[in-house]
MIMAR-481858 format. One record per residue (C-alpha): residue number from 1; residue in three letters; x, y, z. Coordinates in steps of 0.05 Angstrom, whole numbers. Layout:
atom num = NUM; residuo = ALA; px = X; py = Y; pz = Z
...
REM end
This chain:
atom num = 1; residuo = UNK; px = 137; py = 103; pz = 1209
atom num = 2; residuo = UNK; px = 189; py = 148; pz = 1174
atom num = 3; residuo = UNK; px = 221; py = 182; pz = 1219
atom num = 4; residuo = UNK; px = 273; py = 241; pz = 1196
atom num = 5; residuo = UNK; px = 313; py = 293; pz = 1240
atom num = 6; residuo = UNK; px = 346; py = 353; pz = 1228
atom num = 7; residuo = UNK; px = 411; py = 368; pz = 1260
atom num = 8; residuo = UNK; px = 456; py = 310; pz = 1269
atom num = 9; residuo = UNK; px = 489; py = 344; pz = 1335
atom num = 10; residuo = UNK; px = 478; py = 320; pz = 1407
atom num = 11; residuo = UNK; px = 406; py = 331; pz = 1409
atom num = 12; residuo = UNK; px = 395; py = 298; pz = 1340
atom num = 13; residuo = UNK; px = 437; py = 239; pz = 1347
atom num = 14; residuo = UNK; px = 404; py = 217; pz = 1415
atom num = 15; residuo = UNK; px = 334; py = 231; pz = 1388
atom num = 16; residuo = UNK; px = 350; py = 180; pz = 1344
atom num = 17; residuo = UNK; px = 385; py = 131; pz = 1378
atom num = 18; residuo = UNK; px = 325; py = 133; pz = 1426
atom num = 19; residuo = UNK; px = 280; py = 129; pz = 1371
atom num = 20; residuo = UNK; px = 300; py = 63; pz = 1355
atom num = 21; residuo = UNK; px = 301; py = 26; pz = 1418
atom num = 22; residuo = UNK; px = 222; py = 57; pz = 1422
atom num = 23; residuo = UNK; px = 210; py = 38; pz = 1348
atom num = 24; residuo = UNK; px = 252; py = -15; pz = 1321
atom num = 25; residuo = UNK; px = 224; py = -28; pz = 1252
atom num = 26; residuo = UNK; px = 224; py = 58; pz = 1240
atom num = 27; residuo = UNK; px = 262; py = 86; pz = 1189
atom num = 28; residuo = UNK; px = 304; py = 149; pz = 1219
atom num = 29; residuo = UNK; px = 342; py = 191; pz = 1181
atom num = 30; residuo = UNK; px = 392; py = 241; pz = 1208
atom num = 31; residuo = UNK; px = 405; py = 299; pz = 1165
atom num = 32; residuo = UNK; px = 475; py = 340; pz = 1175
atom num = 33; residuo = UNK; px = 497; py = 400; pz = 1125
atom num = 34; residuo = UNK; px = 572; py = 385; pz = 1150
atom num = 35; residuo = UNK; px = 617; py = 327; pz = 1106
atom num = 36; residuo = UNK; px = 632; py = 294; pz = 1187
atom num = 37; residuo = UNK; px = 602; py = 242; pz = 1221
atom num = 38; residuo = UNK; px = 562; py = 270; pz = 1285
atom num = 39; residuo = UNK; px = 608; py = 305; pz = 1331
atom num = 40; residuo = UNK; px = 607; py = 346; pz = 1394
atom num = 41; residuo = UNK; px = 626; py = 426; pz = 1389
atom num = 42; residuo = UNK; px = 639; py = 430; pz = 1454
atom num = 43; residuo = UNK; px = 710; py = 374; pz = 1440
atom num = 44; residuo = UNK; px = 733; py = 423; pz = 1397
atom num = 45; residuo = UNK; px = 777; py = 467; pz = 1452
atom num = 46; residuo = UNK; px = 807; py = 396; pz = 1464
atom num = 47; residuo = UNK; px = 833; py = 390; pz = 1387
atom num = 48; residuo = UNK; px = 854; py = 466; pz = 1391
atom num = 49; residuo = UNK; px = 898; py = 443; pz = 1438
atom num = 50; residuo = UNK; px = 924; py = 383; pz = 1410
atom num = 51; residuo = UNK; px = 900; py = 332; pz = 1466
atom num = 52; residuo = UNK; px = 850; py = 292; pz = 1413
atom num = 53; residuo = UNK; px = 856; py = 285; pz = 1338
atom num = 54; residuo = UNK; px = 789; py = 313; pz = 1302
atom num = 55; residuo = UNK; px = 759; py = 237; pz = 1307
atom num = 56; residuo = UNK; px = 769; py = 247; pz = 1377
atom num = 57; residuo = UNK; px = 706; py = 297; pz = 1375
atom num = 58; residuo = UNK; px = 660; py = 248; pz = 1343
atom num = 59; residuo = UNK; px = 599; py = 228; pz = 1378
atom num = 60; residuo = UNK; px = 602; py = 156; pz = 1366
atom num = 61; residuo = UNK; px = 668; py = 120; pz = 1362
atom num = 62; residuo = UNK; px = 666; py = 58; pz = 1318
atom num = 63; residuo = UNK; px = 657; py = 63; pz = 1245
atom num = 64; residuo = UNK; px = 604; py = 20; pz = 1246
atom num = 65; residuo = UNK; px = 545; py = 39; pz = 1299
atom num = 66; residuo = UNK; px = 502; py = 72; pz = 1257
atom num = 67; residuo = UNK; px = 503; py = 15; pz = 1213
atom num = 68; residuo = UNK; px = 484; py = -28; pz = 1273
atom num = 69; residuo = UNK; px = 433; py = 27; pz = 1299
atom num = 70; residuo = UNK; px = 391; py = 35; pz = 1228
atom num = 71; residuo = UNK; px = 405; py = 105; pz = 1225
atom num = 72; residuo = UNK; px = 409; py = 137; pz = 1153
atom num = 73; residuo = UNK; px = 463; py = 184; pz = 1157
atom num = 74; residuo = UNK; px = 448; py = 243; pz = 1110
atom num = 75; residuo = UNK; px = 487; py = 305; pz = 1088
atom num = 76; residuo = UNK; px = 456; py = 366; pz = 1063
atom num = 77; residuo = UNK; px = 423; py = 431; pz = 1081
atom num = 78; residuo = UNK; px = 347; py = 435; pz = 1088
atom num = 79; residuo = UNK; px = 321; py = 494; pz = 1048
atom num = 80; residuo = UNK; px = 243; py = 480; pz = 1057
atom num = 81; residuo = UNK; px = 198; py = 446; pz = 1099
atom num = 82; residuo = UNK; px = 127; py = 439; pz = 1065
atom num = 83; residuo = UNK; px = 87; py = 412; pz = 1122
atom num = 84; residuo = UNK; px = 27; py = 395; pz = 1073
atom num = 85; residuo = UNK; px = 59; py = 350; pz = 1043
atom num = 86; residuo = UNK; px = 101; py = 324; pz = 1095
atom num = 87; residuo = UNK; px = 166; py = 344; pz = 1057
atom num = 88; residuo = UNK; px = 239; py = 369; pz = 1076
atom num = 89; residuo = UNK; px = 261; py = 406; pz = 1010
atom num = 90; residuo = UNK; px = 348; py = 407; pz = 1006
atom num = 91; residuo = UNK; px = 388; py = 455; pz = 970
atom num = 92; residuo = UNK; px = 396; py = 407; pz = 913
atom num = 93; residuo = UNK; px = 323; py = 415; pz = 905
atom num = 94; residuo = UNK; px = 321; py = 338; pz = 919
atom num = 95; residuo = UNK; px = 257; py = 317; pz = 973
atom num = 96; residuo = UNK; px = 243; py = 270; pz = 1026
atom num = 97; residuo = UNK; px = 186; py = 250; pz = 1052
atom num = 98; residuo = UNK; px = 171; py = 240; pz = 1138
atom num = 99; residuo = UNK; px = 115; py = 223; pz = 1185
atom num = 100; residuo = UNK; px = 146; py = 249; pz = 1234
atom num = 101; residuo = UNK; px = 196; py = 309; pz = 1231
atom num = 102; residuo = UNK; px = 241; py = 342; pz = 1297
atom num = 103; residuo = UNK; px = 284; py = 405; pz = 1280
atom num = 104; residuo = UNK; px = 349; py = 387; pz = 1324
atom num = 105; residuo = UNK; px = 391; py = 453; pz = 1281
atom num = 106; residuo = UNK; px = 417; py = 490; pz = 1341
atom num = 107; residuo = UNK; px = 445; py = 553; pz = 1337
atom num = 108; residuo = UNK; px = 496; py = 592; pz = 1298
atom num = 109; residuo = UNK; px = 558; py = 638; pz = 1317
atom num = 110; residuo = UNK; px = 531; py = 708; pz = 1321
atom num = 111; residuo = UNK; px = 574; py = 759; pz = 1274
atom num = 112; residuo = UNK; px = 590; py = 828; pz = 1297
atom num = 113; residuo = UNK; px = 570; py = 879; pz = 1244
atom num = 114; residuo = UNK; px = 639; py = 900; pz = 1227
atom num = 115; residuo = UNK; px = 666; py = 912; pz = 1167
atom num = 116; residuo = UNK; px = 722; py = 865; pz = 1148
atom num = 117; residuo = UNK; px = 694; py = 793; pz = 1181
atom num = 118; residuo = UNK; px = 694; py = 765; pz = 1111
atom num = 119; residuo = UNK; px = 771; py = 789; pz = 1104
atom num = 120; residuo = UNK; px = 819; py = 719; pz = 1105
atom num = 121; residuo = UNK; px = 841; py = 700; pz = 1161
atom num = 122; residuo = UNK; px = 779; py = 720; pz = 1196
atom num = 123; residuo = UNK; px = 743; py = 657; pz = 1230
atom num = 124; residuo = UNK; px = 686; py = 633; pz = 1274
atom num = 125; residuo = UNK; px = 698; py = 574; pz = 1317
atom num = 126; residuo = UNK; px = 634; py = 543; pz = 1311
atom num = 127; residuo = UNK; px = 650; py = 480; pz = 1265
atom num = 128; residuo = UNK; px = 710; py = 421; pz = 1258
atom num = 129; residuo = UNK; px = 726; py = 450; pz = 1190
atom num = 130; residuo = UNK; px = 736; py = 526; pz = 1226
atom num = 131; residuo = UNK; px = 776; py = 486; pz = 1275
atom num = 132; residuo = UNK; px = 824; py = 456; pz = 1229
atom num = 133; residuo = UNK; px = 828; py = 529; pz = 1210
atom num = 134; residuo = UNK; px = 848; py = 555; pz = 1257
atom num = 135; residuo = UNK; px = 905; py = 505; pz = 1284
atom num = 136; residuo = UNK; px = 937; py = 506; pz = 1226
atom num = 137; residuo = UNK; px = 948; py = 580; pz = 1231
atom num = 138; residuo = UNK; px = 958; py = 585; pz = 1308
atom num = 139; residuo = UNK; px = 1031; py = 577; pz = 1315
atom num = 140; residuo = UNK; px = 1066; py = 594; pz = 1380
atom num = 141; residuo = UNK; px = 1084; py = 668; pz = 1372
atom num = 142; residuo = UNK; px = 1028; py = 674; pz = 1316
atom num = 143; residuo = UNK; px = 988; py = 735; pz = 1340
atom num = 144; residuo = UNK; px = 920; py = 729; pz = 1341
atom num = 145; residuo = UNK; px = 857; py = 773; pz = 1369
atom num = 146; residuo = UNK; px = 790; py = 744; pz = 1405
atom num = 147; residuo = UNK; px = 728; py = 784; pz = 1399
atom num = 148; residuo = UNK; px = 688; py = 766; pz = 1457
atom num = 149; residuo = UNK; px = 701; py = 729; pz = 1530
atom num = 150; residuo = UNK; px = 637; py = 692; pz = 1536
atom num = 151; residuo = UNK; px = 638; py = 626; pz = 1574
atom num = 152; residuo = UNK; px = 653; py = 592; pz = 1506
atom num = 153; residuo = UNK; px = 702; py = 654; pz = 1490
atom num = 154; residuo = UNK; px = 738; py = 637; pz = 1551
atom num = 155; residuo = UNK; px = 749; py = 561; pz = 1529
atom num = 156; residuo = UNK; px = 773; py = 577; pz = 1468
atom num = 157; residuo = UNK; px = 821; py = 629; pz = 1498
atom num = 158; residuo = UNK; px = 842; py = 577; pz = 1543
atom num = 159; residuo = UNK; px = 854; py = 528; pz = 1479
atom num = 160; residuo = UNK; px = 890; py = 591; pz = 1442
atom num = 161; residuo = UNK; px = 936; py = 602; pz = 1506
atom num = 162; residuo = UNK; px = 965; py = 535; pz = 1499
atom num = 163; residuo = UNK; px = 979; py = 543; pz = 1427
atom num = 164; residuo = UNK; px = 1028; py = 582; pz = 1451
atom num = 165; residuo = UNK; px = 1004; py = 652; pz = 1409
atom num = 166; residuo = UNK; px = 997; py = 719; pz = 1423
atom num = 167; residuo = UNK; px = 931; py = 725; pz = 1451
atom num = 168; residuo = UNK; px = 892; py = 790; pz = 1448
atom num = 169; residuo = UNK; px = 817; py = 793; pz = 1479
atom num = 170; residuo = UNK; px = 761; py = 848; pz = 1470
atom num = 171; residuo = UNK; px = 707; py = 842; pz = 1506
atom num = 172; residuo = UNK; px = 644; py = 896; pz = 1502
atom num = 173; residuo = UNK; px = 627; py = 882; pz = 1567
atom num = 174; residuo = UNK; px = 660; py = 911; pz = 1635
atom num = 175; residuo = UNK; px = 680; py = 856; pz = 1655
atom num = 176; residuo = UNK; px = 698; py = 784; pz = 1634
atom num = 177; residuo = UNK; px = 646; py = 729; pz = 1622
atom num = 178; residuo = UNK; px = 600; py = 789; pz = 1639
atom num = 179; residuo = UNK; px = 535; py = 754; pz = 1624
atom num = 180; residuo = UNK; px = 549; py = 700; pz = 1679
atom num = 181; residuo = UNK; px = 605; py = 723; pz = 1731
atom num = 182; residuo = UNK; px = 593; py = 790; pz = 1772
atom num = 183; residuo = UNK; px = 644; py = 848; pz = 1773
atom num = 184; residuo = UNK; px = 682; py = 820; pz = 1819
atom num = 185; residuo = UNK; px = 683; py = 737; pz = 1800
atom num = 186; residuo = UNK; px = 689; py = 776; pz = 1722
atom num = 187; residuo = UNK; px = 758; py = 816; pz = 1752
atom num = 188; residuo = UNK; px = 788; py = 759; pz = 1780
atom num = 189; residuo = UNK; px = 790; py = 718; pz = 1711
atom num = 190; residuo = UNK; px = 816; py = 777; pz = 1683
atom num = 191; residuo = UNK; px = 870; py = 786; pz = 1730
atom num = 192; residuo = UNK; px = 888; py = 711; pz = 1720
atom num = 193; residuo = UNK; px = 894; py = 714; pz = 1662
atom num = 194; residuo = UNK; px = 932; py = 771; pz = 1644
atom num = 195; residuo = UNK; px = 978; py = 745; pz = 1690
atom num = 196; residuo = UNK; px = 984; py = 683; pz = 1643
atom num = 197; residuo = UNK; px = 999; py = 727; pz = 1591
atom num = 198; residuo = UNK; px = 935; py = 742; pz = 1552
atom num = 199; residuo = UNK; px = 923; py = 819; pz = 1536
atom num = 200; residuo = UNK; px = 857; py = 834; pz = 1551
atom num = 201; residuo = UNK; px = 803; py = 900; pz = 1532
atom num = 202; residuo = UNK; px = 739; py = 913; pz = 1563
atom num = 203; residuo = UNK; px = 687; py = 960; pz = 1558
atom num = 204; residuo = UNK; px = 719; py = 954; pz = 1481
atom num = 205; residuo = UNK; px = 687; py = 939; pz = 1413
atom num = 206; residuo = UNK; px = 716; py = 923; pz = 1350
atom num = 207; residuo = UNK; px = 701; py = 976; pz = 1297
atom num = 208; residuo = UNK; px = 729; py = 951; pz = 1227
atom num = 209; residuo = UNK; px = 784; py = 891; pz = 1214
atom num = 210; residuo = UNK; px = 834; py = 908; pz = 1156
atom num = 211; residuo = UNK; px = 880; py = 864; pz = 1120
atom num = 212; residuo = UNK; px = 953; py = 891; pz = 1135
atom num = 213; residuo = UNK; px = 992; py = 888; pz = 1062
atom num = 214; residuo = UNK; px = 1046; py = 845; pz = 1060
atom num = 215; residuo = UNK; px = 1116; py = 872; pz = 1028
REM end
């Protein structure tokens, strides 16, 4: 049995790892499009902040486990599936063949329609590599402008803060973390932090970004 998975996140990686204790003489395969070893997304506030290096956010620690564990690490971007012939297609054009196949992809940041988000300078914090990004540009004093204070805007806000930058927020909503917290519970994080030093807008959308020249 030939076992292959898309997405080598959480999901992925214990999908396989549980595959094999079930099935020990499967092949798995475990198909990531990023050049890292499986890592968790939600470690990355923790490098932002400087508390872990970016090996800190990998999923498994030692260098040799999936080795041990059988697993077929792969990198690459799946393009195709052609369930006829029981086929993932990559970008490459290269194919491999599964009897069994589990989509594991996850989502993928959501981009406001504005003009200017492919401008330098301009990131998403989805991935390690956006990560490394974005520490190496958030100095103390650096100032720097959040669009959005989700529950995963606010922990990256929190991550920024500590940096030590000047921290703007705009939020569409009315309130903070508007989708989860009511007016009031939304209020109180905004009052906090404010008070901590964070600007924050609500009821506020970002129109256009523009690259200020340089003299």
């Amino acid at each position: 049995m030939k076992h292959v998975i898309i997405g080598n996140g959480p999901a992925g990686l214990v999908a396989a790892e549980t595959l094999r204790r079930l099935q020990p003489d499967a092949e798995i395969a475990l198909i990531g499009d990023e050049s890292e070893p499986p890592y968790s997304r939600m470690a990355i506030p923790y490098f932002l902040i400087g508390k872990i290096a970016d090996s800190g956010t990998h999923l498994r620690k030692s260098h040799d486990h999936f080795a041990k564990e059988r697993i077929h690490l792969i990198e690459g971007r799946v393009v195709k599936v052609d369930a006829k012939e029981k086929q993932v297609e990559f970008a490459s054009g290269e194919r491999l063949p599964y009897d069994r196949l589990l989509v594991a992809t996850g989502s993928q940041p959501l981009l406001p329609k504005v003009a200017g988000m492919d401008l330098p300078n301009v990131h998403t914090c989805w991935t390690i590599e956006d990560a490394r990004a974005i520490a190496a540009k958030a100095a103390p004093g650096a100032r720097v402008l959040q669009i959005g204070a989700g529950f995963i805007g606010c922990i990256i806000m929190e991550a920024l803060a500590a940096r030590g930058v000047k921290l703007t927020v705009v939020e569409m909503g009315d309130r903070m973390v508007p989708r989860m917290m009511t007016a009031k519970a939304g209020n109180m994080i905004r009052r906090w932090v404010e008070s901590k030093g964070v600007a924050v807008h609500v009821n506020a959308g970002v129109t256009a970004i523009t690259q200020k020249a340089v003299r």
